[in-house]
N, C-alpha and C positions, 0 to 999 in steps of 0.2 A: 516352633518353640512352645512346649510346654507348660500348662498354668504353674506349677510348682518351680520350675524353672524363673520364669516369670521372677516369682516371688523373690528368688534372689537377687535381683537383677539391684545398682544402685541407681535412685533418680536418676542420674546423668545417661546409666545405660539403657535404660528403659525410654529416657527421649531419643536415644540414636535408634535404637528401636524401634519404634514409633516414623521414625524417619525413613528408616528403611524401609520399612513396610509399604510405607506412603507412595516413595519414590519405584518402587515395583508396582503397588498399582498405575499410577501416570505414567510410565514407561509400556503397560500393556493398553492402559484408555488411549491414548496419544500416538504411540507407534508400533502396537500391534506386539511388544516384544513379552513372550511369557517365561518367568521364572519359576524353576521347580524346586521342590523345598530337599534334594537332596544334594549330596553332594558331586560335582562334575569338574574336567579338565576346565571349562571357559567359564567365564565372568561377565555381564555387563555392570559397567560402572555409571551410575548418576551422578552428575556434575562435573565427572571426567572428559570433557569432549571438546572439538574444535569452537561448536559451534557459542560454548561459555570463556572463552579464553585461557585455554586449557591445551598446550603446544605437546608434540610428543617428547619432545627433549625435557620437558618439567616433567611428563607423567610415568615415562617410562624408568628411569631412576628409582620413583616409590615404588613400584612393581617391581623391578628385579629384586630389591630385599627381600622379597620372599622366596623368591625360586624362579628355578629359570624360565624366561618368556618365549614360549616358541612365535606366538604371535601376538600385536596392538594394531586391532583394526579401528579407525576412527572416521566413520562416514563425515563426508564433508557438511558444515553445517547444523551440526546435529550437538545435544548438550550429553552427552554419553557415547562411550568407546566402548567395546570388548578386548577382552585380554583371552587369550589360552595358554596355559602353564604343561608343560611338559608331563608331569605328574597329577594325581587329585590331591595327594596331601599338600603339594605347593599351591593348589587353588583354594586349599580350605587354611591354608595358614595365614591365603591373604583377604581371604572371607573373615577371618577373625582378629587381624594386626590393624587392616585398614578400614574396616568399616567405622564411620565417623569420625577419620583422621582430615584434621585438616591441612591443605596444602596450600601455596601460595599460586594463584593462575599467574599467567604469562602480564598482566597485568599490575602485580606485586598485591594482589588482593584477594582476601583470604576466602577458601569455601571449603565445601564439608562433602568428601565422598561417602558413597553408598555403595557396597556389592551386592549384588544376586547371584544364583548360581543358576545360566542356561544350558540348553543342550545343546545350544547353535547358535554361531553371530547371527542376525537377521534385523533387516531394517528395509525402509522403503527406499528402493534405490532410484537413483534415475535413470532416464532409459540412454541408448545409446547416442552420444553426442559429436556431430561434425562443425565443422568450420562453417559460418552460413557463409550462402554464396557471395562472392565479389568481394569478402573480406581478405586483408593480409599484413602482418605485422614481419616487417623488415629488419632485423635486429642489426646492432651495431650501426647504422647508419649514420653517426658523426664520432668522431674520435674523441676522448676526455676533456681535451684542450678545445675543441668547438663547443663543447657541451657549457664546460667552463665558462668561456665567454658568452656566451648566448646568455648564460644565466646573469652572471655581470651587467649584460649592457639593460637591461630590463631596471632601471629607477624607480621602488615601489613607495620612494619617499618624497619623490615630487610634488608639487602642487596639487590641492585637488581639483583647482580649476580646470587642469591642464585638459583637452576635447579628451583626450585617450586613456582617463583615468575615470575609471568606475567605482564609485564608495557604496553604492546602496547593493551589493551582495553581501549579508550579514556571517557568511560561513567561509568566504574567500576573497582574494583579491584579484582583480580584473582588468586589463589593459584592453580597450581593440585599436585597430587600426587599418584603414582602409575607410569601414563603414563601422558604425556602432549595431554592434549585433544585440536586439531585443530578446530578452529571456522571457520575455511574456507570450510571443508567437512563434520562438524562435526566428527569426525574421531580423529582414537589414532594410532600411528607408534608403531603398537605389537614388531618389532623390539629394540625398544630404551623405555626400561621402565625404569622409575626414581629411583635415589640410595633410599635405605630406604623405599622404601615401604609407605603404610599409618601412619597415627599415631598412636600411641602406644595407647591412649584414646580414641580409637574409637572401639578396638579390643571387650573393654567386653557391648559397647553399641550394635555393630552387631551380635554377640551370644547371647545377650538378646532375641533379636530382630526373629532372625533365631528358638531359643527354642522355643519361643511363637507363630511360624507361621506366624509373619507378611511379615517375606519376604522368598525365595528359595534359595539364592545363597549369600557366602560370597562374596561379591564387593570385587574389586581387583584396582578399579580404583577411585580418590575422585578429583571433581572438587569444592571449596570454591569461592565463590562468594557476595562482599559485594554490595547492592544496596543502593545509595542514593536515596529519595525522588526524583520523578521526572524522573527517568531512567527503563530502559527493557532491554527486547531481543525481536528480531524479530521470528514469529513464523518459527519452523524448526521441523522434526524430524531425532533425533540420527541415523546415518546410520545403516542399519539393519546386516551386517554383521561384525559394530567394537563392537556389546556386546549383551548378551545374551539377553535371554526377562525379562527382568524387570531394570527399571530402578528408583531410589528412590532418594525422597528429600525433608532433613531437613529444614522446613522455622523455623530461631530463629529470636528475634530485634522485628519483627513488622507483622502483616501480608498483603497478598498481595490478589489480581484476578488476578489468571491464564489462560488466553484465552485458549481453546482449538476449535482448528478448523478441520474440515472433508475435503477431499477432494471435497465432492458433495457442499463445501461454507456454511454449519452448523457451528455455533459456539454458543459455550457452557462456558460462565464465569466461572470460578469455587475458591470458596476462600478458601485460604491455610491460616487458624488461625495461629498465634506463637504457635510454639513448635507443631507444625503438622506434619506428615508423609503422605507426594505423592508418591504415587505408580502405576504407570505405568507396565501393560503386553497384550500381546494379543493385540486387535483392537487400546487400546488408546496409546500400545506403537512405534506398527509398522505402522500405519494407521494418525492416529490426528497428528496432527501438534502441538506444543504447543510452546506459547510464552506470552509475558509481558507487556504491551501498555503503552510507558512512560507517567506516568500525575503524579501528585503532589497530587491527590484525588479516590479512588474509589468509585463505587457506592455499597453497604452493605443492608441488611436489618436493618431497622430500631428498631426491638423491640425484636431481637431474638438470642440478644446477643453476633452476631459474629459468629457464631456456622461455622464449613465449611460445603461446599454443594455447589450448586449451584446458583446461585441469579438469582431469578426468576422475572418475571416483574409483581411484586404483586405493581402498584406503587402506596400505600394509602401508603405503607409501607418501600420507599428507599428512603436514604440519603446519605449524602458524610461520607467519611473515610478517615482523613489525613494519609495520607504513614507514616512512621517512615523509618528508616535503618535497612535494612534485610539481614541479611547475611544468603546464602542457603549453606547446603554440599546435594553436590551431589553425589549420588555412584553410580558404574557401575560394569559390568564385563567384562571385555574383552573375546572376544569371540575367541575362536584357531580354530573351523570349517566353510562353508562356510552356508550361513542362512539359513533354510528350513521351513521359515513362508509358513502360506497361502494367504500370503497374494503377489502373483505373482507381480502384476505391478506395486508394490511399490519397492520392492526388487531386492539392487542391484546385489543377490548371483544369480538373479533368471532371471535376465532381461539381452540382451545383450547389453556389454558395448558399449558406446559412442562410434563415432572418434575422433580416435587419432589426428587425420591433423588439424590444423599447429602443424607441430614440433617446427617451429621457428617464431622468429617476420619475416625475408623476406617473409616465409613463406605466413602467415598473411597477407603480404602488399598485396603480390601477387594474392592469394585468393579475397582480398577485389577488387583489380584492375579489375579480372575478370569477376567477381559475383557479384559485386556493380557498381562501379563507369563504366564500359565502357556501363553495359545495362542500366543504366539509360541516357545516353549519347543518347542511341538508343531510349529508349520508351517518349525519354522527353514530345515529345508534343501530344503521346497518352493517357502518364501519363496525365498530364495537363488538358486535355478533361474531366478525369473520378474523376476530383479534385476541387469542388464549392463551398461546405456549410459548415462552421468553425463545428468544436465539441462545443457544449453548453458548459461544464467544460471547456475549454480550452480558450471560448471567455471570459465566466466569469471572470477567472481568470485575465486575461486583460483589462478587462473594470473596476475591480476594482480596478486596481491601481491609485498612485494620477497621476492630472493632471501633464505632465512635463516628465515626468520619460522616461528613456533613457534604451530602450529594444532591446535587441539584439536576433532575431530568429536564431539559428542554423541548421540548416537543412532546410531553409526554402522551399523549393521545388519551387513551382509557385509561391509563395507571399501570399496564402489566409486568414495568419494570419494576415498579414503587415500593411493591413487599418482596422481593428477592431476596432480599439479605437485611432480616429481621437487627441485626446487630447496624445499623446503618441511619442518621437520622437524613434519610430523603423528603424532599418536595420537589412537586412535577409544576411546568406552568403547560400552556397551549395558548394559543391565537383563537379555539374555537370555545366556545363559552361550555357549548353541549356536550364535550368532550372530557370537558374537567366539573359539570354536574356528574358526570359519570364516575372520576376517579371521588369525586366526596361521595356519593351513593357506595361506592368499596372500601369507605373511612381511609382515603389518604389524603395528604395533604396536598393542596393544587391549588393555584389561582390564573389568572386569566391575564397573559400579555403579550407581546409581540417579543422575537427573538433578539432583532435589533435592539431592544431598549428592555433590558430586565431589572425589573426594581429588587435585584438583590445588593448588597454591599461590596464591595471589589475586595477582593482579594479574602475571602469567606467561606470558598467554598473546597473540599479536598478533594473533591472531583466533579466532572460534568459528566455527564451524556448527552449528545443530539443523536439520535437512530432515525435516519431517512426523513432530515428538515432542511436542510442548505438546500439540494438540488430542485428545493421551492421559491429559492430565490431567483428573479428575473434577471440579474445583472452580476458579472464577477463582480462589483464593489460591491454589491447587496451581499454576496456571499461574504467576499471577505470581510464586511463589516464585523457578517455574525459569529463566522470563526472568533474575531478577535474581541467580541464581547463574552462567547466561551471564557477566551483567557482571561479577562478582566475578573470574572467570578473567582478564577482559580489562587489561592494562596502561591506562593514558592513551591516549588516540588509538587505541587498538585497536577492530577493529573486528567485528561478527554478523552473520551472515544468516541470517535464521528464515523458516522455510517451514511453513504450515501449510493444512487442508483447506478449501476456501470453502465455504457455502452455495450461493453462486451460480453456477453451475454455465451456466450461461449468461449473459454477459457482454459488453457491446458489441455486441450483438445476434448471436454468436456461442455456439455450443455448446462445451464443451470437450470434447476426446478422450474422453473418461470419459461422456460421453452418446450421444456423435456411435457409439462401437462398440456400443449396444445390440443385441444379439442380439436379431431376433424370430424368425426360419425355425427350426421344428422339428427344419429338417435340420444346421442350422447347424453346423458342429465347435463344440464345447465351447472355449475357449483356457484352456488350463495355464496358458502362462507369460506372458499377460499381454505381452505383447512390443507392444503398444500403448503401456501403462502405462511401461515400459521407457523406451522412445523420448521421451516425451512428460509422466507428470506422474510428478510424485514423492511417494507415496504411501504411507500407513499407517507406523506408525513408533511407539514408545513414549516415555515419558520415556526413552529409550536403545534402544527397542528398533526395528527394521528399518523398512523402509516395505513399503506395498502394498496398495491396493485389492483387493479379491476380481474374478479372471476370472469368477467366474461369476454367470449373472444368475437362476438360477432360486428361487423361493420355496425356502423350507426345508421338506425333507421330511420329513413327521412320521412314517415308514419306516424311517428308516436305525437300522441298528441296531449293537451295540458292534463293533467291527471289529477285530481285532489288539490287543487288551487296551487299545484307547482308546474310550475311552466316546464318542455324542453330545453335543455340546456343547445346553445349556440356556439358553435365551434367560432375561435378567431382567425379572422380572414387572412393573416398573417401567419400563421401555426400549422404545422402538419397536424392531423389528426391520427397517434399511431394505434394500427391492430394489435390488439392485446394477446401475449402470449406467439409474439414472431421476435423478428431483431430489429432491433433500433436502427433507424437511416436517419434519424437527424438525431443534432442536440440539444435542442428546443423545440419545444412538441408541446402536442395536449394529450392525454391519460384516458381514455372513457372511463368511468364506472354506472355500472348500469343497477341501476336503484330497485329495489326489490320492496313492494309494497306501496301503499299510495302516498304516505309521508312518511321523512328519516325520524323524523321526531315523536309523531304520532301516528304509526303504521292502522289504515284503515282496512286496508285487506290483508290476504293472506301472506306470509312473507313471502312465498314464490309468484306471489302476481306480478306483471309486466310493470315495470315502472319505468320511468325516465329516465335517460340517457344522460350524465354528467359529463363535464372534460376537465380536467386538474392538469394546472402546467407544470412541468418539470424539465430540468436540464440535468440532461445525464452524463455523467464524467466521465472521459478517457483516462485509460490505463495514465500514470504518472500526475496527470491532471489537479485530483486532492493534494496531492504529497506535495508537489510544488508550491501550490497556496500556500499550503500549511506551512512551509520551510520559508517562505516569503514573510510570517507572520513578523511583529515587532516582540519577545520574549519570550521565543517558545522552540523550541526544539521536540524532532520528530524523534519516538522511541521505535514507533513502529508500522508500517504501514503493510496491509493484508487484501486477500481477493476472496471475498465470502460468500460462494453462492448468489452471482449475480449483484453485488455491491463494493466498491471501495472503501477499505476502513482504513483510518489513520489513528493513531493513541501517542495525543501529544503532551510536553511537561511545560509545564511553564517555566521558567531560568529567573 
C-alpha cells in the first residue's frame, strides 16, 4: 500500500491496517508462513483457525460470499486456515470485503480476521502418525440403554462422607471403588481397599467382556469420572507396579481426544467415540503417557462420522467438535507382585528408588541453605557474567502485557528481566543479597526475601514471573507452597509464567542446547560464561535466587583445594552428584558449578583461573509434573503449559 493511498485511508481503516500487517508478520516470525503483496488464487487467514475456535461450518459460509471456494485447509491446532478461490478476482474480493470483518467463533465470541495473499498453503506439519503399540479403542461396546443406566446408577449427590466419594478434585468429579486411586503418584494403598467392592452392575458387563476376548484380567479396581466441557487431566502414566498390564476405559455422555504422548515428544490424538472401550497394554500402557487437553472444542474429522482412530492432519477435512459431559469408568487391577515390564527405565519395580532426604521441613530448610542460597552467595557475580539475553517466550510474555501493569519478578537474579518492557512498573526480589546489589547497581528495583514469604500485598500484583526457582525447592510442599504464594500476589485475572528444569532433556526427538554443547575434545576451551545457556535456556535459579546451569562438564575433582578463603564445596551424602551437560537419572540431584576466579564476590585472579567446585540442588520435573501442581493449586487455572528448550513452563490465571 502506497503513502498517498495511505492518506486516504479512515482511522478505523488504517487500524485494520495496521493489523493486517501485524498479523502477516507473526504468521511469518511464528510459523514460517510468507505473504506476497500481490495478488493470488489462495489466502491465509489470522484468526480464522481450528486452533482459536473457529469451526469450518462458521468459516466457510463467510468465504463462499465472495466466490467460489475450491479449497479450506485448516491444519489442526493452528490459529489460521487457507482458503483457495477458484478465480483471483474471487481472492481479491475477499482480500478486500473481509479483511477486518468480524465474525462470531464457534464459541459465540467475537474476533476480527485478517487476509494475506500466499502463493502456497504451507505450515509445520506433523509427521506421519500410528496407533502406538498395545493400544485399541472398541467402539460400540455397550448399547444406549446400558450406557443409560450406567450413568444413572452413578449418585454424584450423595454424602460426601461416603469412602467412595472424592471432593478435593477442583475441575471434576470422582467416584473409586475397589481402592482409592491417589492422583498424587497415581498409585492405590493395596493395603486399604474400599468396603464393597465394585458395583454389582458392572459384574456381568466385565464377563461379557472377558468371554469375548476384549480384555485379560477381571479389574478389581474402578475409578468414575465426570468431565464438564472445558476440563482434563494432565498427561501421566499409571505407576507400573500399582496394576497389572492393561488398563481400560469406558467413555459414555459424549466423546473426547485423548492425547497420547511418547517419551521421545511423539504425540498421537486419538478419539474415544461414546460408548467406546480404551484399552491400554504393553508400550501404550507402560511407555505413553496419556492425558486430556482442557478446551470447550475438539478438532474431528469432518465427514467420517466420528468414527475412533486417530485424527490425522487430513486438513481439507477437520473441524471442531463441541465436548458434551463425559463421564469415564475406569478399571484396573491391582497388581500383588513387583512389575517385570520391558520396559526398564520406565519402571519403578525396576529402577532404583529415589532419595529419601529431606525427611523433614528442617530438613529442607537446611538442604536448600546449603545447596542453594549460601552458593549462590558465592557465585553471584560469576553467575551475573554468564546471565545477558532475556528468553524470547519469557520477553514476550512481558511485552505483552498492557501498558501499566505492576509485575513482580521472583527470583529475579541480576535483573535481566526488570527493564524488558519499559511501559511496565516491575520489582524483582531474590534470596541472595549479592544478586539484587547487582539489580540496584542496573537502577532497578529489587529487595532481598525468600519466595515462600514475599512481603508484597495480596492480590497487587497483574503478573508474576519465577524463571527456574521452584525446582530449588527440596519438597513438593515447599514447591507447592511457592506456587501458591505466586498467586496470593496475583489480582483476579492476573496472570504467571513459571519456568522450571525438565528431566527431559530430549524432547520431540530433539536434543536441548544444554546436551547438544557437551564438551568432549580435551582440547576443547572450557566456557565461563555459558553464552549458550544465555541465548537459549533459562536456568538454575533459587526460591529467588538467579539462574544457571553450570558451563562446565567435568567430573568433580577430588584435588581442589581451599582457594582464597573459600573452601571446596561437599557433595551431600544423600544426593547424586550430576555430570553437566548429559541426561538427568535422578530427580534430586546436586548441579556443579565450577567457580571461575578466587572469589565470586571479589574475584582475585584472573576470571579463567581454576576455582572451586560448587553443588546447587535441584529437582527436575517430569513431563506433566508442573501442570499437575499447578491444576492442584486453590484459585488458579492453567492457560497454558509448554516444552522450552530443556524446561517446563506453565502460564497460569488466577479465578
Amino acid at each position: 500500500m502506497d503513502c498517498e493511498h495511505q492518506s486516504k485511508l479512515s482511522k478505523a481503516e488504517k487500524k485494520a491496517w495496521r493489523k493486517q500487517v501485524k498479523a502477516r508478520h507473526t504468521l511469518l516470525r511464528h510459523e514460517g508462513i510468507e505473504a506476497v503483496s500481490y495478488a493470488t488464487q489462495s489466502l491465509v487467514i489470522a484468526n480464522g483457525g481450528l486452533g482459536n475456535s473457529v469451526g469450518r461450518s462458521r468459516l466457510l459460509p463467510v468465504l463462499e460470499a465472495c466466490g467460489v471456494v475450491d479449497a479450506l485447509l485448516m491444519p489442526p491446532n493452528k490459529p489460521y486456515s487457507f482458503v483457495r478461490y477458484r478465480t483471483t478476482d474471487e481472492s481479491k474480493k475477499a482480500y478486500a470485503n473481509l479483511n477486518g470483518k468480524e465474525i462470531e467463533d464457534d464459541l459465540g465470541q467475537k474476533i476480527v480476521l485478517y487476509l494475506n495473499f500466499v502463493e502456497k498453503a504451507q505450515w509445520k506439519q506433523l509427521g506421519l502418525q500410528t496407533f502406538p503399540s498395545g493400544l485399541t479403542v472398541i467402539e460400540n461396546i455397550v448399547s444406549p440403554d446400558v450406557e443409560q443406566f450406567l450413568l444413572e446408577s452413578i449418585n454424584w449427590t450423595e454424602d460426601a462422607d461416603n469412602q467412595n466419594f472424592q471432593k478435593s478434585l477442583k475441575h471434576r468429579r470422582v467416584k473409586h471403588f475397589g481402592y482409592e486411586f491417589h492422583y498424587e503418584n497415581n498409585n492405590v494403598d493395596k493395603d486399604k481397599p474400599l468396603p464393597g467392592g465394585l458395583p454389582d452392575i458392572c459384574d456381568d458387563i466385565l464377563d461379557s467382556w472377558l468371554k469375548e476376548g476384549f480384555i485379560n484380567y477381571k479389574p478389581d479396581q474402578l475409578t468414575v469420572n465426570q468431565y464438564e466441557p472445558g476440563h482434563g487431566i494432565p498427561a501421566h502414566v499409571d505407576t507400573h507396579s500399582a496394576f497389572e498390564d492393561e488398563i481400560i476405559s469406558l467413555s459414555l455422555g459424549s466423546e473426547i481426544v485423548m492425547d497420547f504422548k511418547h517419551p521421545d515428544g511423539a504425540t498421537v490424538p486419538v478419539l474415544l467415540p461414546r460408548r467406546s472401550l480404551l484399552v491400554m497394554r504393553g508400550e501404550a500402557r507402560y511407555l505413553w503417557a496419556h492425558g486430556i487437553t482442557p478446551r470447550k472444542f475438539d478438532t474431528v474429522q469432518a465427514s467420517q462420522g466420528h468414527k475412533g482412530g486417530i485424527i490425522i492432519s487430513d486438513t481439507g477435512d477437520l473441524t471442531l467438535h463441541k465436548r458434551g459431559v463425559r463421564v469415564s469408568f475406569t478399571f484396573r487391577k491391582v497388581r500383588k507382585t513387583p512389575c517385570n515390564c520391558s520396559y526398564h527405565l520406565a519402571c519403578d519395580s525396576q529402577t532404583e528408588p529415589g532419595p529419601t532426604f529431606p525427611e523433614s521441613e528442617g530438613a529442607a530448610s537446611q538442604l536448600e541453605q546449603d545447596y542453594v542460597h549460601r552458593v549462590y552467595e558465592e557465585i553471584a557475580r560469576h553467575f551475573s557474567s554468564t546471565r545477558h539475553s532475556p528468553w524470547p517466550h519469557i520477553a514476550e510474555f512481558l511485552r505483552t502485557l498492557p501498558a501499566g501493569s505492576i509485575v513482580a519478578d521472583i527470583g529475579c537474579g541480576n535483573g535481566k528481566y526488570l527493564g524488558i518492557n519499559k511501559e511496565l512498573f516491575m520489582v524483582g526480589c531474590d534470596r541472595s543479597s549479592s544478586l539484587v546489589d547487582i539489580c540496584r547497581e542496573r537502577q532497578f528495583q529489587a529487595f532481598v526475601c525468600d519466595a515462600l514469604a514475599i512481603p508484597i500485598r495480596s492480590g497487587s500484583c497483574d503478573a508474576c514471573i519465577s524463571i527456574a526457582v521452584i525446582h530449588h525447592l527440596a519438597t513438593t510442599e515447599r514447591r507447592v507452597a511457592a506456587l501458591q504464594e505466586l498467586l496470593r500476589l496475583l489480582r483476579p485475572g492476573g496472570k504467571a509464567l513459571i519456568y522450571v528444569w525438565a528431566m527431559e532433556q530430549e524432547y520431540n526427538q530433539k536434543k536441548s542446547k544444554y546436551l547438544r554443547e557437551h564438551r568432549t575434545s580435551p582440547g576443547a576451551k572450557e566456557e565461563t560464561s555459558e553464552c549458550v545457556s544465555v541465548q537459549e535456556l533459562p536456568v538454575g535459579q533459587m526460591a529467588n535466587v538467579g539462574e544457571g546451569r553450570s558451563a562446565h562438564s567435568d567430573p568433580l575433582d577430588n584435588d581442589l583445594r581451599q582457594d582464597g578463603g573459600l573452601a571446596r564445596d561437599i557433595p551431600h551424602p544423600k544426593l547424586p552428584v550430576h555430570t553437566n551437560r548429559t541426561s538427568f537419572h535422578s530427580q534430586d540431584l546436586l548441579v556443579p558449578w565450577h567457580l571461575k576466579g578466587n572469589s565470586a564476590k571479589n574475584p582475585a585472579g584472573p576470571l579463567g583461573s581454576a576455582g572451586p567446585v560448587l553443588h546447587r540442588f535441584y529437582h527436575v520435573f517430569r513431563e506433566g509434573e508442573l501442570e499437575n501442581v499447578c491444576r492442584a493449586l486453590h484459585g488458579a487455572t492453567v492457560l497454558r503449559s509448554y516444552y522450552d528448550q530443556g524446561n517446563w513452563c506453565v502460564i497460569l490465571e488466577k479465578i
